[in-house]
N, C-alpha and C positions, 0 to 999 in steps of 0.2 A: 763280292761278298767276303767280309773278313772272319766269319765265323767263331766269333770271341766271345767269353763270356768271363767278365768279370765281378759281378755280382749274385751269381745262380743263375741267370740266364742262360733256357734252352738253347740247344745248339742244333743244327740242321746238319743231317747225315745220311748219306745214299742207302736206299733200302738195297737187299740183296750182296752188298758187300760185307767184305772181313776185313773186321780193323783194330790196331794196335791200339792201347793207352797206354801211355808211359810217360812218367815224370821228365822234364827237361832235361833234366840236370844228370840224367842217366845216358840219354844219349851223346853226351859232351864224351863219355867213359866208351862206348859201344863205336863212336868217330875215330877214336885214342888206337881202338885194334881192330878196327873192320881188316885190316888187311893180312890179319894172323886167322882168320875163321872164313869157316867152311860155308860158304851162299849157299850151297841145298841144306844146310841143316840149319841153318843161321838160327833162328831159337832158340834151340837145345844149345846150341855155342855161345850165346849170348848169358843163357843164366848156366852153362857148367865153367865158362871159361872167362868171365866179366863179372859176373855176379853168385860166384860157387856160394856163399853168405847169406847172401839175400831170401826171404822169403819171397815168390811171385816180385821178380823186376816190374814187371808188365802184365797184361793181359790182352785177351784178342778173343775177338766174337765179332759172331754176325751179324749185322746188324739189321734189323725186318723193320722197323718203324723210319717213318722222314726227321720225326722230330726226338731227340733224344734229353732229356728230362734229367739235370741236373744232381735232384733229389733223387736220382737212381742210383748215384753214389753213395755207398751204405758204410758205415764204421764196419770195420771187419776187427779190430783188436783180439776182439773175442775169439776167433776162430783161425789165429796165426797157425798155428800147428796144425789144423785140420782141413785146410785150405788152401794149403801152397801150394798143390797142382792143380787147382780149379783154376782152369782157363778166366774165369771171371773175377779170378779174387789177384790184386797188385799192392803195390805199396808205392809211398811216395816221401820222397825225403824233403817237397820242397810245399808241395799241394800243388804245382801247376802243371796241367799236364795237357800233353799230345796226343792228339785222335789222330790217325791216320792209315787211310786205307792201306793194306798189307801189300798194293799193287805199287805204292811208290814211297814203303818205307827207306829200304837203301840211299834212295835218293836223296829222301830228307836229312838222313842221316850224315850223308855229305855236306851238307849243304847248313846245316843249319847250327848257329853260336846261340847258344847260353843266354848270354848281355843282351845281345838286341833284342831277343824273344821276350826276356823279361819285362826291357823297357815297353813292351806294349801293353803289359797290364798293373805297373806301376805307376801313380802319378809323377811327370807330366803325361804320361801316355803319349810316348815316341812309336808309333806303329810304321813309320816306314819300311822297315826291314821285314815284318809281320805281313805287314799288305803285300810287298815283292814274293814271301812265299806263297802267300796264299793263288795270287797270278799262276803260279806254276804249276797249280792241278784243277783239274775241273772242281765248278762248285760242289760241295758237300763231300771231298774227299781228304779235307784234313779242316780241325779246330784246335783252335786253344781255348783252355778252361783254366781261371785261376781259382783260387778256393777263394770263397765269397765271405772265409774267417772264421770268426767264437762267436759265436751268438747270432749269427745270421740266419738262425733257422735251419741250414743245411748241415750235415756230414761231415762233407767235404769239409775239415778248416784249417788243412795246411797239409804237413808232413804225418805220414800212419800208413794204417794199415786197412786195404777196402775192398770193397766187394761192388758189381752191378747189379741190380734185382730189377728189372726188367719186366 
């Protein structure tokens, strides 16, 4: 299962786990110093020490439903300042972004370029590199989501600032 979603399409996620959202293109920045930060606090060193600027790099929740709804991505603009430590609320410089369970973030974080990711939700859609991550975890513990745009009815339509309402 490649669990992509390029036009608002629901994406399929393990009940009972916790999992990251986070723009690509941030963890390209979080690969750059894993090896200056601290694995038991990794979070907290990810946004004091990578992203000290940032509003909400990322976000992580648990996630209770299988199927997780696209349209739960919510414009958060409004609530930058009152929201930046709400586990739920992230921002994204690019709109595409990374689901993955909190159990094999490091790893992806190795492991994972920028380039090839994108190419799989770019036309021509080259997913080969996309599909070899996805092999690497069991189903439904990591997707890609790209923003479905302006006018597509969704939130989501690129780079901002968001919230999950669930």
């Amino acid at each position: 299962m490649n669990n992509l979603s390029k036009s608002g399409e629901d994406i399929n996620l393990k009940t009972g786990k916790h999992f990251v959202i986070i723009d690509v293109l941030y963890v390209e920045d979080i690969r750059k110093e894993m090896g200056n930060l601290d694995l038991s606090n990794l979070y907290k060193e990810i946004k004091d020490k990578i992203f000290p600027f940032a509003y909400a790099p990322f976000s992580r929740f648990l996630n209770k439903k299988p199927i997780f709804p696209i349209s739960a991505i919510k414009d958060g603009r409004d609530e930058i300042g009152v929201n930046k430590d709400n586990p739920l609320f992230f921002s994204s410089d690019t709109g595409t972004l990374i689901f993955i369970a909190e159990d094999y973030f490091t790893d992806f974080i190795s492991i994972c370029d920028y380039d090839e990711i994108i190419e799989a939700v770019i036309p021509p859609y080259k997913r080969s590199f996309w599909d070899s991550i996805t092999s690497r975890y069991p189903a439904g513990d990591i997707a890609l989501v790209a923003s479905p745009g302006l006018n597509s009815g969704y939130e989501l339509v690129g780079g901002g600032a968001y919230k999950i309402v669930l």
